[in-house]
BATI-658904 format. One record per residue (C-alpha): x, y, z; residue in one letter. Coordinates in Angstrom, 2 decimals, padded with zeros to 5 digits. Layout:
<pts>
> X_Y_Z_a
...
</pts>
This chain:
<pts>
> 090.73_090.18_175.85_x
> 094.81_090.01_173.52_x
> 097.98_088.12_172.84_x
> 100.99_090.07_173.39_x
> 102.90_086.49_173.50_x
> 102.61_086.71_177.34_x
> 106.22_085.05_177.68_x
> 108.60_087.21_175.83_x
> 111.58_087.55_177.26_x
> 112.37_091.07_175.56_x
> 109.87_091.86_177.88_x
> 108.45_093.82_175.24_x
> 104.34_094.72_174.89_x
> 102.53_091.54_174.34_x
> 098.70_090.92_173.67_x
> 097.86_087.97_175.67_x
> 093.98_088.67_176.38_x
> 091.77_087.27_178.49_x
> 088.62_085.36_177.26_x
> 085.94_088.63_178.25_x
> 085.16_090.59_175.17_x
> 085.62_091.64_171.68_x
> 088.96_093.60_171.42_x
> 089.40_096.41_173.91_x
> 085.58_096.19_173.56_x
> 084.83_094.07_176.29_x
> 086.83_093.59_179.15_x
> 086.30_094.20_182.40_x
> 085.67_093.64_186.98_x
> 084.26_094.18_190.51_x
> 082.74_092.58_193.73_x
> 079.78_089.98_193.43_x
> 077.67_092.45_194.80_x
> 077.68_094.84_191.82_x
> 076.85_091.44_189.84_x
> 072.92_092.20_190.60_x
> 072.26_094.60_188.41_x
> 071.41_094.56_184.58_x
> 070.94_091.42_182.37_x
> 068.78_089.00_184.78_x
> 071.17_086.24_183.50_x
> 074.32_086.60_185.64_x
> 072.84_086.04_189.07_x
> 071.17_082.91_187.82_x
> 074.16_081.58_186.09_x
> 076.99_082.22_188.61_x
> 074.17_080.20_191.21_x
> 074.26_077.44_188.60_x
> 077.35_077.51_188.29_x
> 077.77_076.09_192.16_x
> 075.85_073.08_191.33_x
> 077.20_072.29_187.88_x
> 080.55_071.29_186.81_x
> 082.11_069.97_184.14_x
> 081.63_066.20_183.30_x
> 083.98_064.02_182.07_x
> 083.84_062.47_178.23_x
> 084.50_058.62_178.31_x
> 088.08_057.36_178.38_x
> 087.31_055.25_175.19_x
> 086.64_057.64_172.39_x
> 083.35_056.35_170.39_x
> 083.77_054.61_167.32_x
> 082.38_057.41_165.27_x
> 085.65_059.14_166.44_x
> 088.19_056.68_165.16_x
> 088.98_057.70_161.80_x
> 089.80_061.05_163.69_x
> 091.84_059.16_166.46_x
> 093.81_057.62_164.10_x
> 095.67_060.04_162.27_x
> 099.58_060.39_161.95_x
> 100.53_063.94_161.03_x
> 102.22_064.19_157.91_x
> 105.14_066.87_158.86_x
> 106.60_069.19_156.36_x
> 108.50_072.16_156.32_x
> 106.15_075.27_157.26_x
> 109.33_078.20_156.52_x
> 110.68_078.46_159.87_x
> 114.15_077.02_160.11_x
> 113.38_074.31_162.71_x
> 109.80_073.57_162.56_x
> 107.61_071.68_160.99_x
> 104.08_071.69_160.40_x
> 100.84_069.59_159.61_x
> 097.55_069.57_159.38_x
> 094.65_066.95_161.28_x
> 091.28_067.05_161.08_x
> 088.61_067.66_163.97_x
> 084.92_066.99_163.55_x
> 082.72_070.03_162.86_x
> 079.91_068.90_165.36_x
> 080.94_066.56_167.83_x
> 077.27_065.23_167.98_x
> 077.26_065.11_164.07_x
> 080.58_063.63_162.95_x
> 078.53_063.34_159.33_x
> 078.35_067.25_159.64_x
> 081.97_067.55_157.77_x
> 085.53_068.26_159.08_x
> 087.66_071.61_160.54_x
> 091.12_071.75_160.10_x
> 093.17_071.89_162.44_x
> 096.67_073.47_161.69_x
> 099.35_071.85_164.30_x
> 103.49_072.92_164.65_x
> 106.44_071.30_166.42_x
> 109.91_071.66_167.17_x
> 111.50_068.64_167.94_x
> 113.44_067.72_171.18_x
> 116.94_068.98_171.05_x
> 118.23_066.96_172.90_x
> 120.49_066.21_175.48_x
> 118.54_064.08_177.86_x
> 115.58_061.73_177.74_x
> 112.88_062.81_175.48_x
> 109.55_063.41_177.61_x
> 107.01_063.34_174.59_x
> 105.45_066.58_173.39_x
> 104.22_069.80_175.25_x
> 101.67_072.12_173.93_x
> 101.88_075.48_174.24_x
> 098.63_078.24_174.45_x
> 099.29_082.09_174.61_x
> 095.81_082.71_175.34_x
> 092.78_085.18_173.80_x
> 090.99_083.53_172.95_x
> 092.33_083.81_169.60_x
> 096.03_083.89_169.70_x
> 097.65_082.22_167.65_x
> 099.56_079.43_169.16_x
> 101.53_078.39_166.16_x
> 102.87_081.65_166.05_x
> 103.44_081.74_169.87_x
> 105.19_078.60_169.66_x
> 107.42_079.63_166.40_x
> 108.12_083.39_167.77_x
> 108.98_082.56_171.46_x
> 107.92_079.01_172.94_x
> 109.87_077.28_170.60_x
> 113.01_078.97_170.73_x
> 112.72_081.25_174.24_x
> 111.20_078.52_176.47_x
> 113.96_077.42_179.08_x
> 117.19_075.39_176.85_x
> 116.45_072.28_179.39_x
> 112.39_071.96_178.70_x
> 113.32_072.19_174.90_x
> 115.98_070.00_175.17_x
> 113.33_067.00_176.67_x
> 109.94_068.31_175.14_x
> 108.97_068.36_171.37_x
> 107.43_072.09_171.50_x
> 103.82_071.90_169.77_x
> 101.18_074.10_168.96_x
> 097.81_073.79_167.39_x
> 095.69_076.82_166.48_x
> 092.08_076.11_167.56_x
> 089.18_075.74_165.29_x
> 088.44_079.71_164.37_x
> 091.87_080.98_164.86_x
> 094.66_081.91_162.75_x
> 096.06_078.77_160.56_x
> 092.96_076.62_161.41_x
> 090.03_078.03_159.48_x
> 090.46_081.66_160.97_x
> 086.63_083.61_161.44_x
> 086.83_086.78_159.51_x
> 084.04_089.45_159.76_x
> 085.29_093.02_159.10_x
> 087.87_094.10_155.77_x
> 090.95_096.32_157.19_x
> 089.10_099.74_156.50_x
> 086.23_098.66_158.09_x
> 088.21_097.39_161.46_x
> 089.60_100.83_161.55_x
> 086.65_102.10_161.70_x
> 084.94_099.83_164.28_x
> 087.81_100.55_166.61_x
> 087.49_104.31_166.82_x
> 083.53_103.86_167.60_x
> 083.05_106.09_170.78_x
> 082.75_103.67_173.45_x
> 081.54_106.62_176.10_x
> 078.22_107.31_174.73_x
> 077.09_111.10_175.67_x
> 073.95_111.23_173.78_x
> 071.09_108.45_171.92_x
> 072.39_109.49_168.82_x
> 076.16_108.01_170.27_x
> 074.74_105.01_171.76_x
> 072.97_104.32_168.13_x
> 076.06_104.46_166.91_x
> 077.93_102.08_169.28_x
> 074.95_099.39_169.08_x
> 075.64_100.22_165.15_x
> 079.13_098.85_165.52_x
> 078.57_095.83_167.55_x
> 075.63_094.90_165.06_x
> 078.12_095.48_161.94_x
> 080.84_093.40_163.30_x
> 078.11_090.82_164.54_x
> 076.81_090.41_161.02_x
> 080.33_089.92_159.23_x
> 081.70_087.45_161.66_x
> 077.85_085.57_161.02_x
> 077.87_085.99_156.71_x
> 081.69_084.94_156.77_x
> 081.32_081.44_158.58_x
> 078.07_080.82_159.78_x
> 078.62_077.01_160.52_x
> 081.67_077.92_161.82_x
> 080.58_079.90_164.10_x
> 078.17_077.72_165.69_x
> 081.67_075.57_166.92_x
> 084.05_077.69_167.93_x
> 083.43_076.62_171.67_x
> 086.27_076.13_174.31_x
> 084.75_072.65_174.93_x
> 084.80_071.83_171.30_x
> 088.76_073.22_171.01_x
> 089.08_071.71_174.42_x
> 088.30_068.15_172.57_x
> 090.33_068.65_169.49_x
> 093.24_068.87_171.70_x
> 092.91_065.15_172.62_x
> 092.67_064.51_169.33_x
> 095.95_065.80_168.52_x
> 097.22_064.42_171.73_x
> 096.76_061.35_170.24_x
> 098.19_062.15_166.99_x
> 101.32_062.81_168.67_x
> 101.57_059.51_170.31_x
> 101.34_060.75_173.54_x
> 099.41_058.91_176.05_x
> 098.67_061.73_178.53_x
> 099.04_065.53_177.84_x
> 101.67_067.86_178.83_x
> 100.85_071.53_178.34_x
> 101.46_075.36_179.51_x
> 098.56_077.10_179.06_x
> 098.35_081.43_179.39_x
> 095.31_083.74_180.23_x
> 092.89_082.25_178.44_x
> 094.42_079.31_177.43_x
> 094.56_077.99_181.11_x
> 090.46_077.78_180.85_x
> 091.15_075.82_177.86_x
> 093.58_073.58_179.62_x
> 091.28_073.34_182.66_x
> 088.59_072.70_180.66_x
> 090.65_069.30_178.80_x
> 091.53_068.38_182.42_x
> 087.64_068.44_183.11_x
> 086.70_066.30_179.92_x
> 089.63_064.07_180.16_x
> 090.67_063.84_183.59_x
> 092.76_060.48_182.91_x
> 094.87_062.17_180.33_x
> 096.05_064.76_182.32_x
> 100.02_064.61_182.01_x
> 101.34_068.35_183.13_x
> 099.48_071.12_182.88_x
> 100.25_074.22_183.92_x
> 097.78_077.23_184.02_x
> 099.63_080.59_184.12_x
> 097.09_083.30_184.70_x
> 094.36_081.44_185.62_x
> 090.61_082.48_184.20_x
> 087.62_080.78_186.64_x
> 084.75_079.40_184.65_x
> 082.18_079.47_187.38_x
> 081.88_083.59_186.55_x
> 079.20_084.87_184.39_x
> 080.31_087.11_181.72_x
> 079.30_090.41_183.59_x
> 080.96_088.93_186.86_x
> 083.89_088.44_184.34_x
> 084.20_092.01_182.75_x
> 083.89_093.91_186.01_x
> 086.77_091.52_187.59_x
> 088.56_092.80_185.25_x
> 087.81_095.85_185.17_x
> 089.09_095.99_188.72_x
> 091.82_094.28_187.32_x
> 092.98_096.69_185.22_x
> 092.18_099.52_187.87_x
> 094.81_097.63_190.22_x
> 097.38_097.31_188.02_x
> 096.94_101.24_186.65_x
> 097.36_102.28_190.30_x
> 100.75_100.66_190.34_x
> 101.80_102.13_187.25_x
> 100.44_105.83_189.02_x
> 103.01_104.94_191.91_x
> 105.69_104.80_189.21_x
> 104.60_107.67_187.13_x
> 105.32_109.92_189.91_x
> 108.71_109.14_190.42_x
> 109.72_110.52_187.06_x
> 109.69_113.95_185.63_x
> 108.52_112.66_181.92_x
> 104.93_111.09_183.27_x
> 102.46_113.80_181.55_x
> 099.65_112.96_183.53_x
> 102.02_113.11_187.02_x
> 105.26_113.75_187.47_x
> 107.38_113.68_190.33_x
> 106.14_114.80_193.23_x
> 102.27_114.74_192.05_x
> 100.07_111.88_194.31_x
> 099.20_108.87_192.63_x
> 095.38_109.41_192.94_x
> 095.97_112.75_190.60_x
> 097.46_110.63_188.09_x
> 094.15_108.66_187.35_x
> 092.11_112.00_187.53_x
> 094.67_113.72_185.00_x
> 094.36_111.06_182.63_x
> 090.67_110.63_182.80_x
> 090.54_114.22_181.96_x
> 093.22_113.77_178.37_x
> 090.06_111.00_177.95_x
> 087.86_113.61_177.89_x
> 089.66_116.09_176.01_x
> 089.89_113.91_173.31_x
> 086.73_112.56_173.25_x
> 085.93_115.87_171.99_x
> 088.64_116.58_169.57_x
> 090.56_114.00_168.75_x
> 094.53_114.38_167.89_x
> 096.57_113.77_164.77_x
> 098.52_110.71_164.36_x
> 100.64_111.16_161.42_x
> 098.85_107.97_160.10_x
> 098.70_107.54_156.22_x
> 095.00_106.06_156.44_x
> 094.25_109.35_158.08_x
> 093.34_107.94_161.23_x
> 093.28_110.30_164.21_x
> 093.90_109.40_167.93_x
> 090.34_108.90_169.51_x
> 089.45_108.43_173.15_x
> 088.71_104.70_172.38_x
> 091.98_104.52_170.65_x
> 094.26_106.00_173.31_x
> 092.05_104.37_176.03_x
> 093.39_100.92_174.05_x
> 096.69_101.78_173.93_x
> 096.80_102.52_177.78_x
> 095.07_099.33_178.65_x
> 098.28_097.56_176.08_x
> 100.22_098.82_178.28_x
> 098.87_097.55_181.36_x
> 099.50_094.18_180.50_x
> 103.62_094.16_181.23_x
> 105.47_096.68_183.84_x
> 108.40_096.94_181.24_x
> 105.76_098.90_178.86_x
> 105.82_101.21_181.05_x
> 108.45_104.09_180.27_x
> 106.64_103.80_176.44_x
> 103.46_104.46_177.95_x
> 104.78_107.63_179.71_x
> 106.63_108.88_176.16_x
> 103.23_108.55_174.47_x
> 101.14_110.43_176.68_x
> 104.31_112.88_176.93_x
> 103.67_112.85_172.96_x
> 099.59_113.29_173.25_x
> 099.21_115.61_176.74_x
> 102.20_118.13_175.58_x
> 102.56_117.88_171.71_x
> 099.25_117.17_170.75_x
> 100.79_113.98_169.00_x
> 099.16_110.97_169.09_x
> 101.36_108.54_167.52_x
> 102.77_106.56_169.98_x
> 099.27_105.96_171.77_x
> 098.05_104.99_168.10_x
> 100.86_102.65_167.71_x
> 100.09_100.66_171.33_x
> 096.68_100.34_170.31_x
> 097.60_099.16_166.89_x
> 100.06_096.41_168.36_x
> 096.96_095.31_170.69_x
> 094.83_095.00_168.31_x
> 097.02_093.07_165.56_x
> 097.33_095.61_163.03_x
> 100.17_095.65_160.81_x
> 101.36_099.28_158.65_x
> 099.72_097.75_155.46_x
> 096.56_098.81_157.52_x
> 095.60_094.55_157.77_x
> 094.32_092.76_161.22_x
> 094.97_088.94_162.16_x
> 091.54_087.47_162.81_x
> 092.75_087.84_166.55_x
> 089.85_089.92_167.09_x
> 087.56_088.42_165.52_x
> 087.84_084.96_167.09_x
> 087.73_086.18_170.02_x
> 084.37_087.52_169.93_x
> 083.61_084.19_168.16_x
> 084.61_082.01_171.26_x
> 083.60_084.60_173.77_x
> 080.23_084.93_172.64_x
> 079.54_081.02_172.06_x
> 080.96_080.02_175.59_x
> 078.65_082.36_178.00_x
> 075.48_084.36_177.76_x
> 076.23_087.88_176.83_x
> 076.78_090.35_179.83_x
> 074.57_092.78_178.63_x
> 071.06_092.38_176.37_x
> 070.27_096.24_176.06_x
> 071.97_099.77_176.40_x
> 069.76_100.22_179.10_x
> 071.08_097.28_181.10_x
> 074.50_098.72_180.75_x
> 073.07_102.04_182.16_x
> 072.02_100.48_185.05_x
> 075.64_099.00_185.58_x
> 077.67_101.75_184.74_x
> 078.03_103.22_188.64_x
> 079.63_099.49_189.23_x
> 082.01_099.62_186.35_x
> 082.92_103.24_187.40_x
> 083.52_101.87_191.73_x
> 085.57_099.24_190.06_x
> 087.83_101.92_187.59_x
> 087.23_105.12_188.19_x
> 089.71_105.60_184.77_x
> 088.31_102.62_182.65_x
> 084.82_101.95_184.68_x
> 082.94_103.80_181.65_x
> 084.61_102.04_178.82_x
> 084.41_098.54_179.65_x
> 081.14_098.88_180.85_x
> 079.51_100.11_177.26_x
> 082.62_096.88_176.17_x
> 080.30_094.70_177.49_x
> 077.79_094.73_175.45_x
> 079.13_093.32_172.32_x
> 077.90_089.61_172.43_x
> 074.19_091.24_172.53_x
> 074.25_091.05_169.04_x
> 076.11_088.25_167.78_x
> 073.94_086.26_165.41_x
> 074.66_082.63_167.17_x
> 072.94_081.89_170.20_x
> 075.40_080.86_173.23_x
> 076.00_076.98_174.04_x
> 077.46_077.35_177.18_x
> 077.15_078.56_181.12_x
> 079.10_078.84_184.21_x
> 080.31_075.67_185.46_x
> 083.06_074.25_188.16_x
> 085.83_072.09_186.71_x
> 086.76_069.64_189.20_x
> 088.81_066.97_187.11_x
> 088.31_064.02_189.84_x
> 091.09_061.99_189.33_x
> 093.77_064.02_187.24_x
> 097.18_064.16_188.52_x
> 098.23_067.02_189.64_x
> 097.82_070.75_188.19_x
> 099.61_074.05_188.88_x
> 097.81_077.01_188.78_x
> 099.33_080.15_188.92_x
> 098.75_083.50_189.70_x
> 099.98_087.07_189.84_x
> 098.72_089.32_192.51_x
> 098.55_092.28_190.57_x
> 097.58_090.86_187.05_x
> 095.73_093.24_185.55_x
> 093.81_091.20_183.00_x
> 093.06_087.55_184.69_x
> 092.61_089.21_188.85_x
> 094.51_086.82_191.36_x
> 091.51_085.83_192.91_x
> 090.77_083.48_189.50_x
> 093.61_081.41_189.98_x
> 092.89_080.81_193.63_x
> 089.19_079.99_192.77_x
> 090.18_077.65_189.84_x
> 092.22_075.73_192.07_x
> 090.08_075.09_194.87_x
> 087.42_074.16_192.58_x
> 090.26_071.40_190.73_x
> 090.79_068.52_192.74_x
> 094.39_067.71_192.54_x
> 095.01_072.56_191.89_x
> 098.03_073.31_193.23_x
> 098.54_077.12_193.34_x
> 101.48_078.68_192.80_x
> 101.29_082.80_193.82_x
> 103.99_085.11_191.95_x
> 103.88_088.44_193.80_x
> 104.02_090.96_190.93_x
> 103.15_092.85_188.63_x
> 101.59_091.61_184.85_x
> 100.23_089.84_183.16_x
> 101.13_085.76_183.90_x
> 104.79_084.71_185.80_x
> 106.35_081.94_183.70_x
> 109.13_083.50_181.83_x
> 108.79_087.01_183.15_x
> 111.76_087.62_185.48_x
> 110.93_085.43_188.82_x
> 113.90_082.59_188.98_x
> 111.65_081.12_192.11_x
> 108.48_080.87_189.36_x
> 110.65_079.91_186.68_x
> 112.67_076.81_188.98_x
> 109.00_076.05_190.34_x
> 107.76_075.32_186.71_x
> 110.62_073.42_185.43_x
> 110.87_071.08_188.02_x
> 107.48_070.48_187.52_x
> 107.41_069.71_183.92_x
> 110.93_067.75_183.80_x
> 110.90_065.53_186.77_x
> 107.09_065.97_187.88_x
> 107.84_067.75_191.22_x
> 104.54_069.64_191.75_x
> 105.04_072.72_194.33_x
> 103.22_072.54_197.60_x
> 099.46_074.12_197.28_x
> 099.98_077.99_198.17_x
> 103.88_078.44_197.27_x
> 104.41_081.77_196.92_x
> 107.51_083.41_194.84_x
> 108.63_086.76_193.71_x
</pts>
């Protein structure tokens, strides 16, 4: 779940989300234990998952693929001083190259220069659904360290679904505004009518918008574009820095085409043997773990609302579970010209925005200053707003909406009934006693969505790929630490690389050690030792 641009050096809120639910409504964590409950599915999948992995395409694309192969990317100026832009085509259906074309929209930066030129490197923020054009055009391409620029043409391609490349829309601006203040605690039938009500509303506009579309929005299918364009380029292996969910998108290209593997680097690290529910309520208990750190801090200053200094951390969580409830029966005014007023799904949003980068902290403690004290919800409003992609005009990037899209295609939906999430709650609720209730009703979103899923749990082992760096952040509150270490036991040539931190993702974020770790790696190939650790 978001795309906060997860390297900004301004170190200011980003949305980089993970690949488990649609928006704020479905994310999510917890032991395997609590994995037995609800939808029979997950139990049987994450036991598949330990026999099946991932099996690797043929190094000789078929000839049905050649025409797609073959293309040279016309560039042109796209109105960023610097880049350029062009657009290749993918096949639809992959099994069906008669079936018709997506198109793929693809930016670069060339190398600067000084120094050998090293080919190209493709950038991912993550979502799924982030844009990586913009990514690459708004940071990557001018933030990423002067010396990888200087060697690297900087490229992005949006996948099929997302942004420039044939973005899934389902819901108009008004509509979106209302889906996002849907009550997500459910008191009463009447309020869980209403929730199914959303998740059925937003189902059927994503399915009327694209509806062939939608059948191929699959990280496999984006994972196989990418060789296309690696080709394009002229590359003859790939080089590319994937975040949050863009490292199961890299992971899963090193699985397909384990002889192409260049580079990669997977910052953030999502582990595709999990089921969906396994998924939510690990993060779930991710977000738990990186709220408790932000309690510790809230203490230590006299302007945390829902602390203060000298309060206990443990209070902290119980204060601001109780604002939750306050406003979940009257909500507070925003100031908002569309009238919108700060719900507890809203402000629960824009606490979880927060969550995702330690420097958003001192914002988060001004707007539940604003909200506890003043009764002003503004600033919670606008940290929800910047998590979800909204701009003032009142308009959402299809951020949201392709990530449902790819969510929802990949795995078999968490949940199939209201009363499966029932029976799950008191596991969400172990795993966050603050967001437990939330993410657990989150999790039922892909019951509904009108295209039946194409994919399952799997390992990705990549036999035969050079090299991979993995990395992960012990206190991440969005992809848990315990995914990166999975994904790269289950890769054969993983090499993990632990930041010990706080976040969301390392590269980029303040660690020189991470930072030296992952430039060596991509400019003279020096992979770090399996289990270097950095801070």
């Amino acid at each position: 779940m978001h795309t906060r641009r997860t390297h900004r050096r301004s170190r200011t809120v980003f949305s980089v989300r993970s690949r488990t639910g649609a928006t704020f409504l479905a994310l999510a964590a917890l032991v395997a234990s609590a994995c037995s409950s609800g939808s029979s599915t997950s139990s049987a999948s994450s036991s598949a998952a330990q026999a099946a992995a991932l099996a690797a395409l043929p190094e000789a694309a078929s000839s049905a693929l050649a025409s797609y192969y073959g293309q040279k990317p016309s560039w042109r100026s796209c109105g960023v001083p610097g880049f350029e832009c062009a657009t290749l085509r993918a096949p639809l259906d992959y099994a069906r190259t008669d079936a018709g074309d997506v198109r793929l929209a693809v930016a670069r930066k060339k190398a600067a220069g000084p120094g050998k030129r090293l080919g190209s490197l493709l950038v991912n923020p993550g979502g799924p659904g982030g844009s990586a054009v913009g990514y690459l055009q708004s940071y990557a391409g001018i933030g990423y360290p002067q010396e990888v620029r200087a060697q690297y043409d900087m490229v992005a391609v949006d996948p099929r679904g997302v942004a420039r490349s044939e973005p899934v829309e389902c819901l108009d601006g008004r509509e979106m505004d209302a889906y996002t203040q849907t009550d997500i605690t459910p008191d009463d039938g009447r309020e869980v009518d209403g929730l199914v009500a959303a998740y059925k509303g937003f189902a059927e506009g994503c399915g009327a918008d694209a509806p062939d579309l939608l059948r191929h929005v699959s990280t496999v299918e984006a994972a196989r574009d990418m060789d296309i364009v690696r080709a394009a380029l002229g590359d003859r292996k790939l080089t590319y820095v994937g975040a949050s969910y863009g490292t199961l998108l890299g992971a899963t290209y090193a699985g397909l085409f384990p002889k192409q593997v260049g580079r990669l680097v997977l910052d953030g690290a999502m582990d595709p043997m999990l089921s969906a529910r396994r998924l939510n309520l690990d993060q779930t208990a991710g977000f738990e773990t990186a709220f408790k750190a932000f309690a510790k801090d809230c203490v230590r200053h006299a302007d945390c609302a829902v602390g203060g200094r000298g309060a206990k951390p443990e209070q902290v969580g119980r204060n601001l579970k109780a604002f939750f409830d306050r406003i979940d029966a009257k909500s507070l005014p925003t100031g908002d010209g569309a009238g919108r007023r700060l719900t507890e799904s809203l402000a629960t949003t824009g606490v979880i925005a927060a969550m995702y980068d330690e420097a958003a902290w001192p914002q988060l403690r001004e707007a539940l200053t604003a909200a506890v004290k003043k009764n002003d919800g503004a600033t919670l409003l606008a940290l929800s707003d910047g998590y979800y992609e909204r701009d003032a005009d009142g308009r959402y990037s299809n951020l949201m909406y392709a990530n449902a899209a790819v969510n929802c295609l990949d795995l078999p939906p968490s949940f199939d009934t209201p009363d499966d999430v029932r029976k799950s709650l008191p596991a969400f609720e172990k795993a966050s006693p603050v967001f437990g209730e939330s993410l657990g009703w989150a999790a039922l979103n892909c019951a509904y969505w009108p295209v039946a899923p194409t994919g399952e749990p799997h390992r990705i082992e990549a036999r035969g790929a050079a090299p991979i760096v993995v990395v992960g952040t012990t206190r991440d509150p969005a992809t848990p630490y315990h995914w990166a270490r999975s994904l790269s036991r289950q890769l054969a040539s993983g090499r993990l690389l632990t930041y010990d931190g706080d976040g969301h993702t390392a590269y980029g974020r303040g660690s020189a050690c991470v930072d030296r770790t992952i430039n060596a790696y991509l400019l003279r190939g020096t992979a770090p030792t399996d289990g270097k650790r950095c801070s």
